[in-house]
C-alpha positions in Angstrom: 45.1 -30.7 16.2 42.7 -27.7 15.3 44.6 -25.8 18.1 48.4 -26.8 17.2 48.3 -27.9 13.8 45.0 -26.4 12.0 41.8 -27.5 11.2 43.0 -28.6 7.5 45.6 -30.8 9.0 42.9 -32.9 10.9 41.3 -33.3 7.7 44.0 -34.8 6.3 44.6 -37.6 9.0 41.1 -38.2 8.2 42.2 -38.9 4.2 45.0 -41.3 5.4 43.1 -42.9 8.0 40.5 -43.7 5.3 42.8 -44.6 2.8 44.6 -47.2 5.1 41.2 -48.5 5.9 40.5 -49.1 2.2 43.6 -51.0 1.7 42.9 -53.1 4.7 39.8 -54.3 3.5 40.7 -55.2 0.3 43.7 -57.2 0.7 43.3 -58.1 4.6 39.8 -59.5 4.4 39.0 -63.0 3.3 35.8 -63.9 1.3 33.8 -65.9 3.4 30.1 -66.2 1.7 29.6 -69.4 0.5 26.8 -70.0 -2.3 25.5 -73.5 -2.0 22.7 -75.3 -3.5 18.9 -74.2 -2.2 15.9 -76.6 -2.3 13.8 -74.9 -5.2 17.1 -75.0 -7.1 18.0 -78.3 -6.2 15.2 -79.9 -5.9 11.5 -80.4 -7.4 9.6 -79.8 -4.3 5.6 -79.6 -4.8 4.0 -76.9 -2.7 2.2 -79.8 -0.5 5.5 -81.0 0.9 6.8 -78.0 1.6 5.0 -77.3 5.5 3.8 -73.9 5.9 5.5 -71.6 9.1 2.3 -73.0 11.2 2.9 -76.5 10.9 7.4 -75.9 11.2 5.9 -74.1 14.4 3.7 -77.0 15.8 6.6 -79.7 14.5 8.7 -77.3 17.1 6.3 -77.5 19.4 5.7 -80.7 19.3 9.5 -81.9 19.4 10.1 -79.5 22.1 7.2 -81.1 24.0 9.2 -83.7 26.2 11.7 -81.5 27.5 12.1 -80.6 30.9 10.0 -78.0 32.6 13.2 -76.4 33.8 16.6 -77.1 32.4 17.3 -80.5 33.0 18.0 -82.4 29.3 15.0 -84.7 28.6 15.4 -88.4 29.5 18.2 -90.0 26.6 19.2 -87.1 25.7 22.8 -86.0 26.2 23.9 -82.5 26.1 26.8 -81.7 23.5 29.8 -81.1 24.3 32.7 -79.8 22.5 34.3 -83.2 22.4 31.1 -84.3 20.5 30.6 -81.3 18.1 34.3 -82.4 17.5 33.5 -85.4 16.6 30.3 -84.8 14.4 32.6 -81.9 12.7 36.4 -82.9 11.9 37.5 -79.5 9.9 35.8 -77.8 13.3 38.8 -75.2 14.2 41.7 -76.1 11.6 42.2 -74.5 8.2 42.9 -71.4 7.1 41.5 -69.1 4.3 43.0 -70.4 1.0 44.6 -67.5 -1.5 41.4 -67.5 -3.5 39.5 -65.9 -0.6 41.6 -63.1 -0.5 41.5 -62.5 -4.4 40.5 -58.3 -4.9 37.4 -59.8 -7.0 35.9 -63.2 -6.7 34.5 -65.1 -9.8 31.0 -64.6 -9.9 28.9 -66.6 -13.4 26.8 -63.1 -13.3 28.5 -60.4 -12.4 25.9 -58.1 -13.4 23.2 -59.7 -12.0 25.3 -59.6 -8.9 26.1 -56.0 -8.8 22.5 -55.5 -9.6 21.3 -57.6 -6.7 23.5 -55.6 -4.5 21.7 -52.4 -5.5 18.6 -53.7 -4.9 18.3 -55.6 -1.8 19.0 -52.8 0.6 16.3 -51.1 -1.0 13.8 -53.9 -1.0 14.4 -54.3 2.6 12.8 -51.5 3.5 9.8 -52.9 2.9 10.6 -55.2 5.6 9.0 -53.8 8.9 12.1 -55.2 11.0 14.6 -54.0 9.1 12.9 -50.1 9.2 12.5 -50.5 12.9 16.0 -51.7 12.8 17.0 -48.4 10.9 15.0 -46.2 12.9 16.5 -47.2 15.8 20.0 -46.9 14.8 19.3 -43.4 12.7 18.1 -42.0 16.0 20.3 -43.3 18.2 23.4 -42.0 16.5 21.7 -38.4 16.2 21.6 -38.1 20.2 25.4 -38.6 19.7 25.8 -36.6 16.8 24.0 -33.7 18.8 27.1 -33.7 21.6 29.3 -33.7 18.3 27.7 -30.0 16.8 27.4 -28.5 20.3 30.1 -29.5 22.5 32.1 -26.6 21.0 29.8 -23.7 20.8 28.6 -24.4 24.4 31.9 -25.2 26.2 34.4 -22.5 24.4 31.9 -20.1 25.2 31.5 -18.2 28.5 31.1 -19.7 31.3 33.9 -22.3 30.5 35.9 -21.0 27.9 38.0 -24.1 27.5 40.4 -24.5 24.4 39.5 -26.5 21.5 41.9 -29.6 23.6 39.9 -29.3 26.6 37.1 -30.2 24.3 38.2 -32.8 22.4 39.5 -34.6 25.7 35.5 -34.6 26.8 34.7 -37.2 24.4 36.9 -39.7 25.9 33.6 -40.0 28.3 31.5 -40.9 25.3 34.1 -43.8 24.9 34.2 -44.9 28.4 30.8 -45.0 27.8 30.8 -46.6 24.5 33.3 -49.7 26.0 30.8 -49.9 28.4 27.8 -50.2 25.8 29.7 -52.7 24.1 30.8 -54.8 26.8 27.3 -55.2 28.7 24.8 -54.8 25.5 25.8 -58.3 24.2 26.0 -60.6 27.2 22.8 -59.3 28.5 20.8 -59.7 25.5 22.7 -63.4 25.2 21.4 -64.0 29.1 18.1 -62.4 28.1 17.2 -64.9 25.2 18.5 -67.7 26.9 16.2 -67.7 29.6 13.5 -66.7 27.4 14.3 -69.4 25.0 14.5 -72.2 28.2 10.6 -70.4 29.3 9.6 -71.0 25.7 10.6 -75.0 26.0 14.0 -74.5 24.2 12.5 -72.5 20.7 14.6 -69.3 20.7 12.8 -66.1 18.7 14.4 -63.4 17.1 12.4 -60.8 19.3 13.5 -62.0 22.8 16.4 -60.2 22.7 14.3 -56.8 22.4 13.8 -56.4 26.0 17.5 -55.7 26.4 16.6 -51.8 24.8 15.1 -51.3 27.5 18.0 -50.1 30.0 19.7 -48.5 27.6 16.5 -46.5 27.0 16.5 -45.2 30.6 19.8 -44.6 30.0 19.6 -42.1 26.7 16.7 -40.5 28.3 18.7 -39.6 31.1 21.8 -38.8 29.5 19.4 -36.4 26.8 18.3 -34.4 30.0 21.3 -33.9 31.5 23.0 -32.3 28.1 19.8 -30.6 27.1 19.3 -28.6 30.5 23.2 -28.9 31.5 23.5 -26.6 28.2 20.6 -24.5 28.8 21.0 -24.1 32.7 24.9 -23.9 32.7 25.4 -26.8 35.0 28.9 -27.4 36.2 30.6 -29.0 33.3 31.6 -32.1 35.3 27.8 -33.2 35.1 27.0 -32.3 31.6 30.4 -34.6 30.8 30.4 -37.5 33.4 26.4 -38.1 33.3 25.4 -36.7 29.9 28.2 -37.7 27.6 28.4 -41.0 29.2 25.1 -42.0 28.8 25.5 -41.0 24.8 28.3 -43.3 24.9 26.5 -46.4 26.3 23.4 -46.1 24.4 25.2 -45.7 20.7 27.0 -48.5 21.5 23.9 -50.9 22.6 20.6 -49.6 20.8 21.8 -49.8 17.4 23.9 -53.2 18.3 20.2 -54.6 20.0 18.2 -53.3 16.8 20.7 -54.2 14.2 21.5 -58.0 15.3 17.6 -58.2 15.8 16.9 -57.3 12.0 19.9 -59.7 11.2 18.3 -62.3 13.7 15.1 -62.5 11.5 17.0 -62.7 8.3 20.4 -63.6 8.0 21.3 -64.7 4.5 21.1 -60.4 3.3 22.9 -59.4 6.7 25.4 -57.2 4.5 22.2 -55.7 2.9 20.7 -55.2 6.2 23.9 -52.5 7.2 23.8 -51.0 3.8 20.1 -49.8 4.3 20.7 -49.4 7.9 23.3 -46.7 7.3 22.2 -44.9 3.9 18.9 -44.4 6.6 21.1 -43.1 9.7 23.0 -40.9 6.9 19.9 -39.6 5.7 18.6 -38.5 8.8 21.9 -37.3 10.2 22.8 -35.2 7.4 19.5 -33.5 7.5 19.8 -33.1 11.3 22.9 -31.5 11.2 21.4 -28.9 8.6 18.7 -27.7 11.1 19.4 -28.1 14.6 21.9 -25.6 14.7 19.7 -22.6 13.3 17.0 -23.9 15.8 19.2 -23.7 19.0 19.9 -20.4 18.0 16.5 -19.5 18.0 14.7 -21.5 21.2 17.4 -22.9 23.2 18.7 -26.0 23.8 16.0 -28.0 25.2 13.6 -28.0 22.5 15.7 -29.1 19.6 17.1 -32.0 22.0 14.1 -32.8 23.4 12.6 -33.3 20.5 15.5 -35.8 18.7 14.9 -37.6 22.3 11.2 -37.8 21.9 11.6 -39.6 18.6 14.5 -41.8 19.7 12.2 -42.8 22.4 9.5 -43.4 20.1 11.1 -45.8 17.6 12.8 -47.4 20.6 9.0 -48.3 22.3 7.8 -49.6 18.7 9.7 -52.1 19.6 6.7 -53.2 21.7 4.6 -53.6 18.4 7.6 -56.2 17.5 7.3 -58.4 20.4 3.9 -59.0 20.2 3.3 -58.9 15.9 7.5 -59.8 15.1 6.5 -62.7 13.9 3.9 -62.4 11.7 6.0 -60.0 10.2 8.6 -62.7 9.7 5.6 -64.9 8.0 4.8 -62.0 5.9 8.5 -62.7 4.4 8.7 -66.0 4.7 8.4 -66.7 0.6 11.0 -64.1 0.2 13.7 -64.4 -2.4 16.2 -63.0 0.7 15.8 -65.7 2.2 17.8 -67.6 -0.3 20.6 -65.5 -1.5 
């Protein structure tokens, strides 16, 4: 478009295109949190009878304790089926989201308490150790493919290449291969991951077993951060720099932050919304600031410093997550009185 129609003109789609996703979302999206009724509001519950994360961990323990050492179910106990969970659930799969649900605002007893709540929480969270490792992760993640984004075009419409501006743009439909491919092996093997951790751990699944799925897809950023950062500086043939490099960005935007970000949801579920609004006002933050700098530093050292370096930290925050599988939860006990656990 910047080629055949002008820059301006691209800028535009980008108006509609927003516009028509801010219509969608307001009318095409049913409301689907339910409040219901918690135990300290429901009822009077002494601090004796409520049993501290120690003894729910023991109770697990304990109930877990007949199972079978491999994956056999335990003697009188019969796996669930669908037919069952049927059974047990007679709404299971039938319904429909009622006209209320799709309502522009949803009645709400305290609407400012609300709105105030929603200001609030994403910033309380990052208290939360999970949730900054979770933002980290993602922030850092997105800046290795944000670095393709502000050089692709001073490096490749430059000599030796000297390709147009559509030549350019049809490089980054490697960075979507590679995305599709992120997205479509990220999630089953970090579902095949914590299953067999959780059948080793005698059927008690953790949040933090699905951290060893990074670790893959941390080879792979590392790889794909060499390849662009000396493909640039050493002028490799372009077919590298695209096929290996961009690639690699792709797969690893689309699994890191997906690992990390279902990880901090993992550990506390009731604020996931929350969770994504810190998540991205953290990856804005840093990618706003990135994009300020790195350009003047290329300019003055090169390309493999200034990409090294975003790689370096990327790793970093990546191989914290070895502090989480060891101390993840006693973070999570740390929280465990937390109000955002019952919102």
């Amino acid at each position: 478009m910047a080629q055949y129609a002008g820059w301006r003109n691209f800028w535009w789609l980008n108006v509609a295109m927003i516009g028509a996703t801010l219509v969608a979302v307001a009318v095409g999206f049913p409301e689907t949190k339910w409040h219901r009724a918690h135990l300290d509001g429901g009822l009077a519950l002494t601090a004796a009878s409520v049993p501290s994360s120690d003894e729910k961990i023991a109770e697990q323990k304990t109930e877990h304790a007949e199972l079978d050492k491999a994956v056999a179910p335990a003697e009188g106990v019969q796996e669930l089926t669908h037919a069952q969970t049927a059974e047990r659930d007679p709404w299971l799969h039938k319904g429909s989201p009622s006209k209320q649900q799709f309502k522009l605002f949803q009645p709400n007893k305290h609407p400012l308490k609300g709105i105030l709540l929603d200001l609030w929480i994403p910033i309380k969270l990052f208290a939360f150790p999970i949730v900054e490792f979770a933002s980290f992760v993602v922030s850092w993640s997105a800046s290795c493919f944000l670095t393709l984004n502000l050089t692709q075009t001073e490096v490749f419409a430059a000599p030796p290449y000297e390709f147009s501006p559509t030549i350019i743009g049809f490089f980054n439909f490697a960075i979507l291969i590679g995305g599709l491919i992120g997205l479509v092996t990220a999630g089953p093997l970090s579902d095949w991951i914590s299953m067999k951790l959780t059948k080793k751990n005698r059927g008690i699944r953790e949040p933090e077993m699905r951290l060893l799925t990074m670790i893959p897809y941390v080879i792979i950023m590392i790889i794909g951060n060499f390849v662009v950062a000396y493909g640039y500086e050493k002028k490799f043939d372009w077919k590298t720099i695209v096929i290996v490099g961009y690639a690699a960005a792709g797969i690893q935007v689309a699994a890191l932050p997906a690992i990390a970000s279902t990880y901090a949801v993992d550990s506390y579920k009731p604020v996931s919304g929350s969770i994504f609004v810190s998540i991205t006002v953290n990856k804005n933050l840093w990618g706003y600031g990135f994009s300020k700098f790195v350009t003047p530093w290329i300019e003055k050292v090169g390309y493999v410093p200034p990409i090294m370096a975003n790689m370096s930290l990327t790793t970093l925050w990546c191989l914290s997550g070895i502090i989480f599988w060891f101390a993840g939860k006693r973070f999570r006990v740390w929280s465990k009185n937390s109000t955002v656990h019952r919102m």
